[in-house]
N, C-alpha and C positions, 0 to 999 in steps of 0.2 A: 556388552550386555548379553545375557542369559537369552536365546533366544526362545527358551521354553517358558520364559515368564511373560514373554509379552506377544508371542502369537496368537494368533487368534483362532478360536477353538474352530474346528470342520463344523459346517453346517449339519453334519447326522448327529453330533453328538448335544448331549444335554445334561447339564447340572447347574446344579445350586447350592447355597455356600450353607451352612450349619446353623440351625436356626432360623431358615428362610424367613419364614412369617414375620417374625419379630423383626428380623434388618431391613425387611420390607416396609412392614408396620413404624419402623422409626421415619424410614425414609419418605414415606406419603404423608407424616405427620409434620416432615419439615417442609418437603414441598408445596402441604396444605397451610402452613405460614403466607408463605408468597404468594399461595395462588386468592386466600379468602382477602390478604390484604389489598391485591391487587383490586379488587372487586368490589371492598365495600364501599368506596366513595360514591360514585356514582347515581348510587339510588337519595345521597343525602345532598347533589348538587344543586337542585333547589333551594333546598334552607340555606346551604350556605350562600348562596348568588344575596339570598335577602341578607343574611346576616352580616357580611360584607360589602353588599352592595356591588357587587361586582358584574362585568362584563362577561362576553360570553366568550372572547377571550382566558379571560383569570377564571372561569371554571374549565376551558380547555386544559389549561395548565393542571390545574389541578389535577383534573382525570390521568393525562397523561402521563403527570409525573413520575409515579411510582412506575411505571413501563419506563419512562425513557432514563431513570436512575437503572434499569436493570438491565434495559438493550444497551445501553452505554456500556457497560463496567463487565457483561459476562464473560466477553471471550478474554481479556484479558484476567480476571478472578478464576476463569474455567483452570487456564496455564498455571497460575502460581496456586490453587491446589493441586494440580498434575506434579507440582516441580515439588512441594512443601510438603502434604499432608492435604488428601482430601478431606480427611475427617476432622479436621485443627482449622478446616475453612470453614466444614459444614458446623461446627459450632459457635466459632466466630460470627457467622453470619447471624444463624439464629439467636444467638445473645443479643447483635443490636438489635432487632429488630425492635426488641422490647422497649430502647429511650427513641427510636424514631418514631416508633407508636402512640408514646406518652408525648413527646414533642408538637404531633399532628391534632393531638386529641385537643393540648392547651394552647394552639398556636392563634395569636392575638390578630393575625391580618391573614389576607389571600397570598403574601407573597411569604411570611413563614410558613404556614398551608404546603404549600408548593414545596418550598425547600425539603421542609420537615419528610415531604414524599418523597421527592428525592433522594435522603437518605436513607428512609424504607426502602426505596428499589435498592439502593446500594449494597442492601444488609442481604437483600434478595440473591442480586447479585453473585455475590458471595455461597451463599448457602444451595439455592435453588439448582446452578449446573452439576454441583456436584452431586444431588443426588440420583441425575441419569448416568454422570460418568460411573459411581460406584454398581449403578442397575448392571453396566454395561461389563464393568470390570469383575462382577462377581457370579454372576448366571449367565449363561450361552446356550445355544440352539434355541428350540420351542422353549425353554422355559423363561429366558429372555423376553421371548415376544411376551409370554403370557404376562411377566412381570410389566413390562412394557407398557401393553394393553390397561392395565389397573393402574400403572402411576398414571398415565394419559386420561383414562378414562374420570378416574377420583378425581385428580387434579382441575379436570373442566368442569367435573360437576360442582366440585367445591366453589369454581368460581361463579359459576351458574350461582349458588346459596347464599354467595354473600349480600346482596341485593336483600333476599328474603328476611337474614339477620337482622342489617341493617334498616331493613322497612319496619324490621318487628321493634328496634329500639329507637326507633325515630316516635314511633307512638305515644311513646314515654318520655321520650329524654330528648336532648337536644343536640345538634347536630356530631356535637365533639364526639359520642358515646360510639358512632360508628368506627371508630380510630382506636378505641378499647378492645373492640369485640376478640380481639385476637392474642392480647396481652396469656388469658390461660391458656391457648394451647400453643404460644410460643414455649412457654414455662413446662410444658410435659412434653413438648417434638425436641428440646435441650435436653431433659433428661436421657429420652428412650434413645435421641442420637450419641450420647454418650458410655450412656449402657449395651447397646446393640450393636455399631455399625461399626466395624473391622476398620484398623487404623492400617496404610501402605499397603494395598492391595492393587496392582501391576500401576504404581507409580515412575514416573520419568527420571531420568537421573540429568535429562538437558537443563541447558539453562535456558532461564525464561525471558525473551527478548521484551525488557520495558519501554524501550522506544517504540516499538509496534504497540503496544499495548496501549500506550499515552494516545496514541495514532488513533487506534478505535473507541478510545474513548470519545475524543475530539468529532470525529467523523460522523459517527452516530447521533452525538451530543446536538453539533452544529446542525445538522441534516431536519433532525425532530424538531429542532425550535425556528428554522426558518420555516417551515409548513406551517408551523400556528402563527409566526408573524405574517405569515403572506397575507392576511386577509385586513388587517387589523390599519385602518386607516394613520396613515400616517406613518407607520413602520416599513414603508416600505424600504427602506434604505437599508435598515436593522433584517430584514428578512433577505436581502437582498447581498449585503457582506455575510452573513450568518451560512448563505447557499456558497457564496466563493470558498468561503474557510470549509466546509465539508466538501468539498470538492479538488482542493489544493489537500486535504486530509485523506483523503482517499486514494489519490494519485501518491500520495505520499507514504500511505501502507503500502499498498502494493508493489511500489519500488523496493521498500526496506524487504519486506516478506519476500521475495528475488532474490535479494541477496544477503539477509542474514545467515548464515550457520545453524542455527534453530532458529525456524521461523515460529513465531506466536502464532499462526492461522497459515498451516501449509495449502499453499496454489494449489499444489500437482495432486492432493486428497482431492480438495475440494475440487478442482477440474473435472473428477470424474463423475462421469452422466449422472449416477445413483444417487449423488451425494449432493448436486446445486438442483438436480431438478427437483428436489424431495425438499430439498432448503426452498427456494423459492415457492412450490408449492403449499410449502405449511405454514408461511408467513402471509401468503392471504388467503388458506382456510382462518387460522388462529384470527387472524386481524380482521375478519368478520366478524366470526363470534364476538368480541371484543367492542367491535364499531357497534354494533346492533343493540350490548347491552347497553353500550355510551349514551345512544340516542333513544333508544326505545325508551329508557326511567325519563328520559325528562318528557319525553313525549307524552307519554301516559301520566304523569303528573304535570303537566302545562296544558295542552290538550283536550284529555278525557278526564281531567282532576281526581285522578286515584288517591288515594292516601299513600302513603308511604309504606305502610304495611299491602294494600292493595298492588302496587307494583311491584313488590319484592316477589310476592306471589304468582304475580303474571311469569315472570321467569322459570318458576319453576318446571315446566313442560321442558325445557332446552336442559335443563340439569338431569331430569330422569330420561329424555331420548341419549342424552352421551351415555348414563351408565349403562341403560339396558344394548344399546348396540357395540357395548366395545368386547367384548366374548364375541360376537359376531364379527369382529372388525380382525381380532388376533387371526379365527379360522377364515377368514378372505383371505388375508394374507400368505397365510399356509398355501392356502388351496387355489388360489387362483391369483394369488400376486398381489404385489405393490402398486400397480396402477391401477386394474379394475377398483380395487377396495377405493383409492385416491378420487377414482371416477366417478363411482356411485356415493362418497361425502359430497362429492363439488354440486352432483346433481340436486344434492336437499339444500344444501346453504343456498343454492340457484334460487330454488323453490321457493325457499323459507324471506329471502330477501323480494323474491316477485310479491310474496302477498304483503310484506310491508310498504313497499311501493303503492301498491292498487289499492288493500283493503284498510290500509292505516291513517285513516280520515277522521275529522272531529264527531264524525257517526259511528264509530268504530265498534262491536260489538267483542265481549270477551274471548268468545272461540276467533275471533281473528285474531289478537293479539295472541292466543295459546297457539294457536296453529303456525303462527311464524316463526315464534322460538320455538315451541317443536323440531320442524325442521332443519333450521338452523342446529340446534343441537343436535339432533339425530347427523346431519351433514358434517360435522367436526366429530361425533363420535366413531362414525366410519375413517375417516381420513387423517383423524391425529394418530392413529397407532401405527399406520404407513409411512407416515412425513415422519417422525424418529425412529422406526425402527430400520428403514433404509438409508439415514444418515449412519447409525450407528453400524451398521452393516460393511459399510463400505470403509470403515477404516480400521485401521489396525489397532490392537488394545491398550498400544501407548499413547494414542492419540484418543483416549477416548473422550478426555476433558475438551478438546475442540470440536469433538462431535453432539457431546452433550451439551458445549456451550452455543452451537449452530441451534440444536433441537431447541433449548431455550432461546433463542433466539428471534427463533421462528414466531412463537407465541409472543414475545416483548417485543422486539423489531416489531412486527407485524400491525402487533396491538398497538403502538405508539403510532405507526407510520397511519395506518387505516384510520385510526379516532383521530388522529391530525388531520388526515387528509378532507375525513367525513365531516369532524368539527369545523376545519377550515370551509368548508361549502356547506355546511349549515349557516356559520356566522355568517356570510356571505348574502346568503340565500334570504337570512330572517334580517338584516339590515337593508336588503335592496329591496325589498316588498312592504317592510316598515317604513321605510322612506316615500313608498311610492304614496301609501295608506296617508304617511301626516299629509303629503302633497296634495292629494284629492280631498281631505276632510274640508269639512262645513266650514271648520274654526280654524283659524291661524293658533299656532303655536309659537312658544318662546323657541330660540336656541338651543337653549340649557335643555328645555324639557322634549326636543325632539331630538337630543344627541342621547337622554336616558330612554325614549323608544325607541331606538334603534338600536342598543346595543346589546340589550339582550330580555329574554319574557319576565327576568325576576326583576328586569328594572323597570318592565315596562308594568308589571304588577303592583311597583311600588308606586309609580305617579297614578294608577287608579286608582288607588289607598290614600290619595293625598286630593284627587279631584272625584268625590261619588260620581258627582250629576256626571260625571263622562265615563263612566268605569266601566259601564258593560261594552262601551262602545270600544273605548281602549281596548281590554283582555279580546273582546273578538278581533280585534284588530291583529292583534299580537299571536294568535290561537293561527290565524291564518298566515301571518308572516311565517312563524315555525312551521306550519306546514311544507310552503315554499321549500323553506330552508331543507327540511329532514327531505323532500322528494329528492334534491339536487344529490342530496348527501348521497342514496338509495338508490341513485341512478350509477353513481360513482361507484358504488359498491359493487353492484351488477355486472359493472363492465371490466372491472377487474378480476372478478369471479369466472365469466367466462374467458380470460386471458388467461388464467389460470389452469382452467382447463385444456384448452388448447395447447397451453404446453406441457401440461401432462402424456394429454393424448399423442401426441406427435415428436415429443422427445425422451419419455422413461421408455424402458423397457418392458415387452412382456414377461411372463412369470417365468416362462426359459431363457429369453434373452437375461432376465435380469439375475437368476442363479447362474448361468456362464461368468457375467460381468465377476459378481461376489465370488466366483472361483478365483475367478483369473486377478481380482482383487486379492484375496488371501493368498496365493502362490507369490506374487510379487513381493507382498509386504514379509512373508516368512523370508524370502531369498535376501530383500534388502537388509534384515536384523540378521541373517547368519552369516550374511557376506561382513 
């Protein structure tokens, strides 16, 4: 192979590919597929909990789905656009997306719901890695970051807005119509991906190893769904084979990826410092943000009984702190490194997560809910442009579909694993304080109607709709159960935040360590393609 096609350009140098703006503008318009889909449900998991009747459970699911269809499927989709045609991926993707959207919108139960996301992630999958490998493949030096910095930045604000769309047509319409919102600008990010974005630009000529690929599928698959069974009484058996099988999947890639001949997901990249501490660390910035939206919308509509348009709204603070700090996050970067910039996000999503904890009570006034997503956004608008642009950094430009499918990663993994994790110790949290509440009440309860107070605030909404004379007592009941529950969640969150940090702090490099590192990175990888 030509080793002038797929070195990786010197850190002094800078360009961009013909057209910038527009291969840019295709490419944020596909990535804004993925990312508004990702987002819209969540503000509409109330109506559905009623309209299904469902557990808090079968709206975890939900939430999570479309994440854990796209942590499942990227690195292997990253590869076979690397090996195919990125651009035959990035349209593929974005075509389905359009009958997984239509599917979600007229799905008759929670568990079509679910699937139907599922293959929304899938389509994600597909479409959403390749549009950092091609960032990566077609602009280099500063103007990479800067590209970088805008797909990062849009990307989170986009998902910040979904919530607000969707609050705005929940006003109106009923729950399906959030699973539409996306149908016309899939139909225009297909066009302009087609018109704009360079087809075989520094593509791989390896072959693409699909038994690793099946591998991470499984791995990730299994991994995501024992977390939401773990809590789920009765399951534990199901959560408990589901933890073996991602475990035996795991030990099972990593074997293959040893000793395949083209590995799907190379060790010896990822080994290097720049590359797992930037991975790790952007899977739980991303999977905060993520967790915070998950539980903030039902909070604020269980809770503080916002309308639907009312908490779309409250998000918006985390949507404008990501874009206005990410021009600020490119020049950290430049100027003082990949860690500080990592260190002063981790410090806001710290912040933005303390005052959810403390200040997010059923007395809750608006400047606290605006001032935690604030933060929180401001803290992901700092630290998403260093978690990809130090993954991408560190590998060489044939591998760039497994760097962008790691950065994608970061955000799905993250966001799957965190709202699992969060969801899991919500459900937890609002079933052990519900239980405790029927225990102590005045009146005995049936069975039947104290397994629907436990199991989640829309079911416990609905036996207050069925019993007046007890219904303020129930919803407070239940108002305070989720409370419980969202603390434990927020505690969770906290302390993985500061783990996070911690290993920033004590295992990246600083901004000289870490240009030696990317030198001595690029010399190796040029010498390994011209050997």
């Amino acid at each position: 192979m030509d080793s002038t096609v797929n070195a990786p350009a010197p850190a002094s140098s800078s360009s961009a590919p013909p057209r910038a703006k527009l291969v840019l503008a295709a490419l944020i318009s596909v990535a804004a597929v993925a990312n508004l889909n990702l987002a819209v449900a969540n503000v509409a998991l109330p109506d559905i909990g009623k309209a299904f009747d469902a557990g808090q459970t079968g709206l975890d699911l939900v939430a999570v789905g479309y994440s854990l269809g796209l942590a499942a499927s990227v690195l292997y989709l990253g590869a076979l656009g690397d090996a195919h045609g990125r651009k035959q991926m990035l349209l593929a993707g974005t075509a389905l997306a359009i009958p997984a959207s239509l599917a979600a919108g007229f799905a008759p139960s929670i568990e079509v719901l679910f699937f139907a996301r599922l293959v929304g992630g899938l389509a994600a999958g597909m479409a959403f890695p390749t549009t950092l490998a091609l960032i990566t493949a077609l602009w280099s030096g500063p103007e990479r970051t800067k590209s970088i910095a805008l797909w990062s930045a849009l990307g989170g604000g986009i998902s910040a807005l979904g919530p607000l769309v969707s609050g705005a047509l929940l006003t109106q319409f009923d729950w399906d119509s959030v699973f539409f919102v996306t149908l016309p600008l899939a139909v225009v990010a297909l066009y302009l991906a087609w018109r704009f974005v360079p087809a075989h630009v520094n593509e791989t000529s390896e072959r693409v190893d699909n038994l690793g690929g099946i591998l991470s599928v499984l791995m990730v698959a299994a991994l995501v769904l024992a977390i939401n069974f773990a809590p789920v009484p009765g399951a534990g058996a199901a959560a408990a084979g589901l933890g073996v099988v991602a475990l035996a999947a795991i030990v099972a890639f990593v074997l293959r990826q040893r000793r395949v001949a083209s590995p799907l997901f190379d060790l010896e990249v990822a080994g290097r410092r720049v590359f797992w501490v930037a991975a790790c660390a952007g899977i739980i910035v991303f999977g905060s943000l993520m967790a915070a939206m998950f539980i903030g919308q039902q909070y604020l509509q269980n809770v503080l009984e916002y309308s639907t348009l009312d908490s779309g709204l409250a998000i918006l603070p985390g949507a404008v702190g990501m874009v206005l700090v990410a021009p600020r996050s490119a020049h950290l970067v430049e100027t003082r490194g990949a860690r500080f910039t990592l260190l002063v996000g981790y410090a806001f999503c710290l912040a933005g997560f303390l005052i959810m904890l403390l200040l997010w009570d059923e007395n809750a006034q608006y400047w606290h809910v605006g001032l935690g997503y604030l933060l929180v956004g401001i803290g992901v608008g700092f630290a998403g442009t260093p978690a990809s642009h130090s993954l991408t950094a560190s590998v060489p430009v044939r591998r760039a579909g497994m760097a962008s499918a790691t950065a994608d990663l970061q955000r799905d993994l993250g966001g799957a694993i965190m709202q699992s994790i969060l969801g899991a110790l919500l459900t937890a949290g609002y079933a052990a304080a519900a239980a405790t509440a029927v225990a102590t009440a005045p009146h005995s309860v049936s069975t039947s109607v104290e397994n629907e107070l436990t199991k989640s605030f829309s079911s416990a909404a609905a036996v207050a709709e069925q019993h007046p004379r007890y219904a303020e007592s129930i919803i407070e009941g239940a108002r305070g159960a989720f409370l419980q529950g969202d603390a434990w969640a927020y505690v969770a969150g906290i302390v993985a935040i500061c783990l996070g940090a911690l290993l920033v702090a004590t295992r990246f490099p600083d901004r000289e360590g870490e240009e030696e590192l990317l030198a001595a990175y690029a010399a190796e990888d040029g010498t390994a393609q011209s050997g």
